[in-house]
C-alpha positions in Angstrom: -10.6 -27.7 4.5 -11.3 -26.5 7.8 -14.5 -24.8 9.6 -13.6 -21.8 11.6 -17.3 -21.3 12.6 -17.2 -23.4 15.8 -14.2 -24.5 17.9 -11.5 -23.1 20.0 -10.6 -19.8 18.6 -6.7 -19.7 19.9 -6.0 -23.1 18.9 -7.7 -22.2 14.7 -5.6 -19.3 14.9 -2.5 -20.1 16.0 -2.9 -23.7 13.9 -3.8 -21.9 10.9 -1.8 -18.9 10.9 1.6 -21.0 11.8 2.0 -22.4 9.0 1.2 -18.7 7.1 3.8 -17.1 9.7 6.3 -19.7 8.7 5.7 -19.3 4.9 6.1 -15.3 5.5 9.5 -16.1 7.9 10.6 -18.2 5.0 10.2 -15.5 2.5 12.1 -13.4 5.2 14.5 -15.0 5.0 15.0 -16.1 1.5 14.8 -12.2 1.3 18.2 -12.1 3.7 19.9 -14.7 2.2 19.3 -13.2 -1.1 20.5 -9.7 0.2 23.9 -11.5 2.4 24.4 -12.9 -0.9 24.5 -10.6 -3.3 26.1 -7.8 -0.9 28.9 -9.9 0.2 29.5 -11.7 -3.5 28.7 -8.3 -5.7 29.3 -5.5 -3.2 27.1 -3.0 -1.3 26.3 -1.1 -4.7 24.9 -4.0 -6.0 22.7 -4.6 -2.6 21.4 -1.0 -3.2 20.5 -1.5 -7.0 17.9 -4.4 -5.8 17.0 -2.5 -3.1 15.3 0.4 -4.9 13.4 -2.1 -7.0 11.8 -3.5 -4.4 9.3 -0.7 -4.4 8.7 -0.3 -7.6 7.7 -4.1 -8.3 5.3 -4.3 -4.7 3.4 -1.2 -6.7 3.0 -3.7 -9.9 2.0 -6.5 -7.9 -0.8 -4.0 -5.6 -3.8 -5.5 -8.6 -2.5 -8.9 -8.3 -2.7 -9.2 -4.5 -5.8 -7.2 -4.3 -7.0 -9.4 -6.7 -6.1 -12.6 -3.8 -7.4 -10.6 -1.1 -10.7 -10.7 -3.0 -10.9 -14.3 -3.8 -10.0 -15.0 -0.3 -12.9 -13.1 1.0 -15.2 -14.6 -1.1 -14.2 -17.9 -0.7 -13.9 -17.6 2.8 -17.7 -16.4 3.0 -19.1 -19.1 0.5 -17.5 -22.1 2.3 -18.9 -20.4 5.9 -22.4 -19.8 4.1 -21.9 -23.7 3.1 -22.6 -22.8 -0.7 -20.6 -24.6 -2.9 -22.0 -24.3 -6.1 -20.9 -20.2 -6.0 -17.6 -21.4 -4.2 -16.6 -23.3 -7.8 -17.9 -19.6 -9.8 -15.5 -18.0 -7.5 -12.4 -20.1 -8.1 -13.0 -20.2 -11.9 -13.6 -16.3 -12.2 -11.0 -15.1 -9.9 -8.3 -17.3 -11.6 -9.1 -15.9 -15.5 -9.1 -12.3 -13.8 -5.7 -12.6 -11.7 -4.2 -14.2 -15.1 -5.9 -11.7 -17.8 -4.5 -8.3 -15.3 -1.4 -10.0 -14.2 0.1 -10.3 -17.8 -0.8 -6.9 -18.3 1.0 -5.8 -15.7 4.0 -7.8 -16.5 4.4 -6.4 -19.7 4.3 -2.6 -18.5 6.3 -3.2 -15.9 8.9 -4.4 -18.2 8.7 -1.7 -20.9 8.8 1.3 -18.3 11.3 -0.1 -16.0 13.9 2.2 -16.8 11.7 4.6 -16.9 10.1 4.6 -13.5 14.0 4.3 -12.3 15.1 7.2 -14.2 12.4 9.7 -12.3 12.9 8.1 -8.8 16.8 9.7 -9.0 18.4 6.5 -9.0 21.6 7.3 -8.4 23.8 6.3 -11.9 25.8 3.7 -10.7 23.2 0.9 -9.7 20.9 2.3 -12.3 21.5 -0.2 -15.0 21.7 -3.2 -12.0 18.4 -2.2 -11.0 17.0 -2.3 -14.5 18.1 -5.7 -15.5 17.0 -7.0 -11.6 13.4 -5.6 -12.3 13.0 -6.6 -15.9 14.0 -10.0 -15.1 11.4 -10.5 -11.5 8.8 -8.9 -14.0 8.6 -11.7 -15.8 8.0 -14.0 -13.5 5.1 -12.1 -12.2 2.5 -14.3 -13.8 3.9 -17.2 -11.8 3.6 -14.8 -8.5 0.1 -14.2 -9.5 -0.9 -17.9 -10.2 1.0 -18.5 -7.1 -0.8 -15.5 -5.0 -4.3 -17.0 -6.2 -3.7 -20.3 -5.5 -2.8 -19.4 -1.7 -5.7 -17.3 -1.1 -8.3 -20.2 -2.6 -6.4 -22.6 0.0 -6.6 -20.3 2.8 -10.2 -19.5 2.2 -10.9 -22.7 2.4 -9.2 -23.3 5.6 -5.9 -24.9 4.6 -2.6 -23.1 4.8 0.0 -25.7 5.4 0.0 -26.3 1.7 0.6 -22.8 0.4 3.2 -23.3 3.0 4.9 -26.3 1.3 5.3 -24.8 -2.2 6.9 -21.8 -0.7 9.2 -24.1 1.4 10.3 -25.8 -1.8 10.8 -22.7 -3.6 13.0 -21.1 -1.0 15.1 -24.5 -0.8 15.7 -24.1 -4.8 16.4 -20.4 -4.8 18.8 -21.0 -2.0 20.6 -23.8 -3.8 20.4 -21.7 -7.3 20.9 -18.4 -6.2 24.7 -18.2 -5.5 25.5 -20.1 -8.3 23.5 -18.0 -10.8 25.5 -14.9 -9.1 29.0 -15.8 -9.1 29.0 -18.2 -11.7 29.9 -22.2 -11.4 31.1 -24.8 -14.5 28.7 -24.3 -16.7 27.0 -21.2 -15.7 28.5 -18.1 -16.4 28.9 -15.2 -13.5 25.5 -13.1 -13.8 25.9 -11.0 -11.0 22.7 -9.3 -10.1 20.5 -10.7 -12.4 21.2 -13.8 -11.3 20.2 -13.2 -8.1 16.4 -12.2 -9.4 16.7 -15.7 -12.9 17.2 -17.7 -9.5 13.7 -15.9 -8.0 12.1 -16.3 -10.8 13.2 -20.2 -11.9 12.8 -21.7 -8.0 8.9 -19.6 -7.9 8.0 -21.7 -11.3 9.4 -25.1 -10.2 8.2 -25.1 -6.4 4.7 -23.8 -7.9 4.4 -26.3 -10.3 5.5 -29.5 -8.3 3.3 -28.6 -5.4 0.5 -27.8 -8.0 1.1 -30.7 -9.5 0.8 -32.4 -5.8 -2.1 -31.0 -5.2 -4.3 -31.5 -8.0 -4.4 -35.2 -7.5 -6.4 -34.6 -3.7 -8.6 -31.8 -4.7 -9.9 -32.1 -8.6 -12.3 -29.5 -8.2 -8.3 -27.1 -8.6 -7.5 -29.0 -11.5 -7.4 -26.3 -14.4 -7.8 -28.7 -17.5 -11.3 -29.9 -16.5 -12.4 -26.2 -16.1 -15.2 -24.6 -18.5 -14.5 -21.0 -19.4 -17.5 -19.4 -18.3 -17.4 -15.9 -16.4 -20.0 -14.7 -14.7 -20.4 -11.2 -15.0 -21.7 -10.3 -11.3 -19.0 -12.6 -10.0 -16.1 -10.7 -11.9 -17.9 -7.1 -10.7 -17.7 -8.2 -7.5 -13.9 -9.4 -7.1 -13.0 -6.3 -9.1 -15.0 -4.0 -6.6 -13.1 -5.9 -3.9 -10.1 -5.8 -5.5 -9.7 -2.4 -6.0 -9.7 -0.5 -3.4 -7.3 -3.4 -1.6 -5.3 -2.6 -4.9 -5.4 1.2 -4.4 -4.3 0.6 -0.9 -1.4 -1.6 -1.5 -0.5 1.4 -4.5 -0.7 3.8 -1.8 1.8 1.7 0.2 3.9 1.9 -2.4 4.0 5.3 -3.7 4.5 6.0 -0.4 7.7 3.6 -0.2 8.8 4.7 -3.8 9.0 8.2 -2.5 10.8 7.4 0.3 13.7 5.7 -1.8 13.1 8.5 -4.2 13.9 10.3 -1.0 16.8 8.3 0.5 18.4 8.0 -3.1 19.4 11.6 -2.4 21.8 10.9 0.2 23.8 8.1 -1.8 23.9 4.7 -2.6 25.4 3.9 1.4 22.0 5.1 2.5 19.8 3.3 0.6 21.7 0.1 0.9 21.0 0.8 5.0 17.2 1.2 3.9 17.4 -1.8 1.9 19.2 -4.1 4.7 16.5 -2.2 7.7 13.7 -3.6 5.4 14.6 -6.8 5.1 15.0 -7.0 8.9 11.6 -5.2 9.2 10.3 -8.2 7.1 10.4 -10.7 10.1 8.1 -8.7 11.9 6.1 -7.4 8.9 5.3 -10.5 7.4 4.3 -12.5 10.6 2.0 -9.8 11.4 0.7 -9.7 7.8 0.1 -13.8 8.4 -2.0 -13.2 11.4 -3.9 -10.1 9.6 -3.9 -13.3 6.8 -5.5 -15.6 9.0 -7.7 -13.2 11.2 -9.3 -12.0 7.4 -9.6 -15.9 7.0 -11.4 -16.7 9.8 -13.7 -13.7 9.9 -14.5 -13.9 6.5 -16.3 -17.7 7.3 -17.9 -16.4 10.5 -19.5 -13.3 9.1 -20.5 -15.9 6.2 -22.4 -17.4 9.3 -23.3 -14.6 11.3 -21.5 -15.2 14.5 -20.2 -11.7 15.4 -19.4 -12.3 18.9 -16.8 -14.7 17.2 -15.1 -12.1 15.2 -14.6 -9.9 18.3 -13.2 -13.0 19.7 -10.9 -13.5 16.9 -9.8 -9.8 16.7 -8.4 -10.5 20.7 -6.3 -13.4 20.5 -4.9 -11.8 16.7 -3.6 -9.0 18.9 -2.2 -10.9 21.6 -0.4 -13.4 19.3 1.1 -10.5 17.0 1.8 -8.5 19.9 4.0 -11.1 21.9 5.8 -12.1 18.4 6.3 -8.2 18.0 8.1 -7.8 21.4 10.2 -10.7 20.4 11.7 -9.1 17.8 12.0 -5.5 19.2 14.3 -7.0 21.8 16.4 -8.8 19.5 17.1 -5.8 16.7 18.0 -3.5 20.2 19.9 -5.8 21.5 22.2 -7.0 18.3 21.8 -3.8 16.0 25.5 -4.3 14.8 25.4 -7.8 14.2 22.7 -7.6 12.1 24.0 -4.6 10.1 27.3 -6.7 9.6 25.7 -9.6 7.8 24.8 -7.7 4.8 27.9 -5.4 4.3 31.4 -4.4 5.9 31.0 -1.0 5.0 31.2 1.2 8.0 28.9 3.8 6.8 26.6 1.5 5.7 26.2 -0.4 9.1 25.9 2.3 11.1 23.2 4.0 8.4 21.2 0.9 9.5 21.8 1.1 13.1 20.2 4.2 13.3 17.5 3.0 10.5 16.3 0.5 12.9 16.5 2.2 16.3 14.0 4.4 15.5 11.7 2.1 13.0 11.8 -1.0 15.6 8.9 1.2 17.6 6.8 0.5 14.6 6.8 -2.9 15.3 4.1 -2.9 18.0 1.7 -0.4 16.4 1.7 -3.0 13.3 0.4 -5.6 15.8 -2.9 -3.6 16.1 -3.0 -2.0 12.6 -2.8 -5.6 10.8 -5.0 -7.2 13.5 -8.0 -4.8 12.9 -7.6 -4.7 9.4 -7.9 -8.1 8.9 -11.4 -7.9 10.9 -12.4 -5.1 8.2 -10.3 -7.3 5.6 -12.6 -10.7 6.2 -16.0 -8.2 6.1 -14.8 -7.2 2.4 -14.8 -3.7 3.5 -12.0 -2.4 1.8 -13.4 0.9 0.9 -12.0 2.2 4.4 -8.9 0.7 4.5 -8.2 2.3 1.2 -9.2 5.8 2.7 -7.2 5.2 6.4 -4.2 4.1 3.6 -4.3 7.4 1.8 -4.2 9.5 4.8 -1.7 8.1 6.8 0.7 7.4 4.0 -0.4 10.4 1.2 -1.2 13.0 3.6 0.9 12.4 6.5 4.2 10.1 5.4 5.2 11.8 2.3 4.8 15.7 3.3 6.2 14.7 6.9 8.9 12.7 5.4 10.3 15.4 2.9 10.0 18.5 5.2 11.8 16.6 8.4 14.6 14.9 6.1 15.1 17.2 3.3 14.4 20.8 5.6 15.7 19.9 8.9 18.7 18.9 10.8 17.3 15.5 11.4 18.5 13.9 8.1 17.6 10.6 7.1 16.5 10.2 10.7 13.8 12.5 9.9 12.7 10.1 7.1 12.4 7.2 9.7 10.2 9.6 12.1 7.8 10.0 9.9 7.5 6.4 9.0 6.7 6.0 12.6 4.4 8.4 13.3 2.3 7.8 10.0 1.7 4.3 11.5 0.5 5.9 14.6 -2.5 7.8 12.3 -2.8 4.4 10.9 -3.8 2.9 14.2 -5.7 5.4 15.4 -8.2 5.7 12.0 -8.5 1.8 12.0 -9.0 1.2 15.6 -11.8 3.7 15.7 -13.9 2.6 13.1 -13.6 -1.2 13.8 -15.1 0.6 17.4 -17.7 2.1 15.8 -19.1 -1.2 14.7 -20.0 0.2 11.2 -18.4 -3.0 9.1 -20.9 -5.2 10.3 -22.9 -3.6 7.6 -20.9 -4.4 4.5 -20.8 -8.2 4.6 -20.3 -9.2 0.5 -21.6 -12.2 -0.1 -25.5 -10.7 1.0 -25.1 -8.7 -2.2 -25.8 -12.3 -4.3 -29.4 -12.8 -4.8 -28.7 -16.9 -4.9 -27.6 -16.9 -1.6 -29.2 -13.9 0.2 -31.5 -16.6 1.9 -28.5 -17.9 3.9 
């Protein structure tokens, strides 16, 4: 456990979000390998079949990580407001919660899979790859659940080397697995494309439950079998009312990238293979700056537990320096290799230079999402997630989509329209989120004040 509440603020965040940052670079580039894999072993047809799940499963998952974000907040501002008594109500509730909804979820997401791929115009020959790839990662999305809960209690608390750890055991397995599940070795029979997502899904249960398993016999007070099943109704209301509009926002995000590869589906399977391989690159920006907005939400969350504004400003700073510098990083590199990149995943001509021009135009987004995450994991750590749920709905709903059909389906831009709406949808993003952490207005909607046993804190 760590206390964010005094000390250094560059050295917490860069100490604690490391670890996050090299979890999410890990996941990266498991994501990579997965795609190198499966393009270069299966083809570039099967690379696009996985590709246009990916949207559809982040929607599913939007309750189970809003459902994190939630126990993360409130587990954050417990532990700063020293209260540990309501710390062990939050761990019990949220974990009965995140397991009750994410079985639910599982089990829709596999009976409408074919469904949900059948009105996205999935072209017809990955359709039946992408059905079998999203059946078989919906069943394992219990285990990303129990997974996603068990991170944000650990990062709450101050600890994120150990989420860390399982991941990095999880991403040695699936690498190990993966390829051998695909193309098939002695006893194991040539699976193809659902051996790519068995492998996901067996590597995420056996690194979860050996670092569980780990961790248990440090911190008892995680260990599920001595745990009374008692919810507290106030508790429950409140991670849902957390939850939710984090949920709605991550839904948002994905409509909004489920029409887009409803969108990009249109011009053929080349093109949303080029989408898929530019997202995956995106990643290793995305996902760092996602671990800093992790660890800024973190950190805030404790300090608004204890009142120190001036901190939080503080912390909002150095969150967009670090980002920011990481960000530049990256630009430089996807400019400066665009080819080489593209190559990795495919030899198909059209394919790489689809992606070329994919991420020459979405590597400007890079530095706006060093802001945008920064300041919404200020608002995050607050439990204000009413806003971000409204800034989510304009910039994606009412500015991505429309602009996003009318420039690539109405205009000689193309495709390339599709990507210049991206980027000027994150613009409105930054703009909306910027402005109201200036107005000072989330000082006001600090959770864990709403609990009459500790509103003498």
């Amino acid at each position: 456990m760590r206390d964010f509440t005094k000390g250094s603020i560059p050295n917490q965040l860069f100490r604690f979000a490391l670890p996050i940052i090299a979890g999410d670079i890990l996941q990266a580039l498991y994501l990579v390998i997965d795609a190198i894999w499966v393009g270069r072993l299966v083809g570039h047809q099967a690379l696009a079949a996985i590709s246009a799940t990916f949207p559809i499963f982040f929607f599913f998952m939007a309750f189970i990580i809003g459902l994190s974000v939630a126990t993360n907040i409130l587990v954050g501002q417990s532990y700063g407001a020293k209260d540990k008594e309501f710390l062990s109500e939050v761990l019990k509730n949220a974990f009965f919660v995140v397991l009750f909804i994410s079985g639910i979820i599982s089990i829709l997401a596999i009976i409408f899979s074919s469904d949900i791929l059948e009105l996205l115009n999935t072209p017809k020959n990955i359709k039946s790859d992408a059905a079998t790839y999203l059946v078989i990662i919906s069943v394992g999305m219990v285990i990303k659940a129990f997974y996603s809960w068990f991170a944000a209690v650990l990062r709450g608390l101050g600890d994120s080397k150990t989420p860390l750890l399982i991941f990095l055991i999880t991403v040695v397995i699936n690498i190990i697995i993966t390829p051998i599940l695909i193309v098939g070795f002695g006893p194991f029979p040539r699976l193809g494309v659902a051996g790519s997502a068995l492998g996901t899904v067996i590597s995420s249960f056996i690194g979860l439950f050996l670092g569980y398993v780990l961790l248990i016999k440090k911190n008892h007070f995680l260990n599920l079998s001595k745990w009374k099943l008692k919810l507290d109704y106030l508790i429950v209301k409140k991670i849902v009312s957390i939850a939710t509009p984090v949920s709605f926002h991550i839904m948002v995000r994905s409509i909004s990238w489920i029409a887009i590869i409803a969108l990009v589906n249109r011009f053929g399977a080349h093109l949303t293979a080029a989408y898929g391989i530019g997202s995956r690159v995106d990643m290793f920006v995305f996902l760092p700056a996602l671990s800093i907005c992790i660890a800024t939400s973190s950190m805030t969350a404790q300090n608004v537990g204890a009142k120190k504004f001036k901190r939080v400003s503080q912390i909002l700073i150095w969150a967009i320096g670090f980002s920011f510098s990481y960000s530049l990083i990256l630009f430089m590199l996807v400019n400066m290799f665009p080819y080489h990149i593209a190559k990795m995943f495919s030899s198909n001509l059209i394919v790489i230079n689809s992606t070329v021009e994919y991420l020459s135009i979405i590597s400007l987004t890079y530095f706006l999402f060093a802001f945008v995450l920064s300041v919404q994991g200020i608002i995050t750590g607050v439990g204000d997630t009413h806003y971000l749920m409204g800034f989510t709905v304009i910039s994606m709903l009412v500015v991505r989509i429309p602009l996003a059909y009318f420039l690539g389906g109405h205009t000689q831009l193309k495709e390339n329209g599709i990507w210049i709406a991206i980027l000027f949808s994150v613009l409105v993003a930054l703009i909306l989120n910027f402005g109201y952490y200036l107005s000072g207005r989330w000082k006001r909607r600090i959770v864990i004040h709403d609990f009459s046993c500790i509103e003498n804190i």
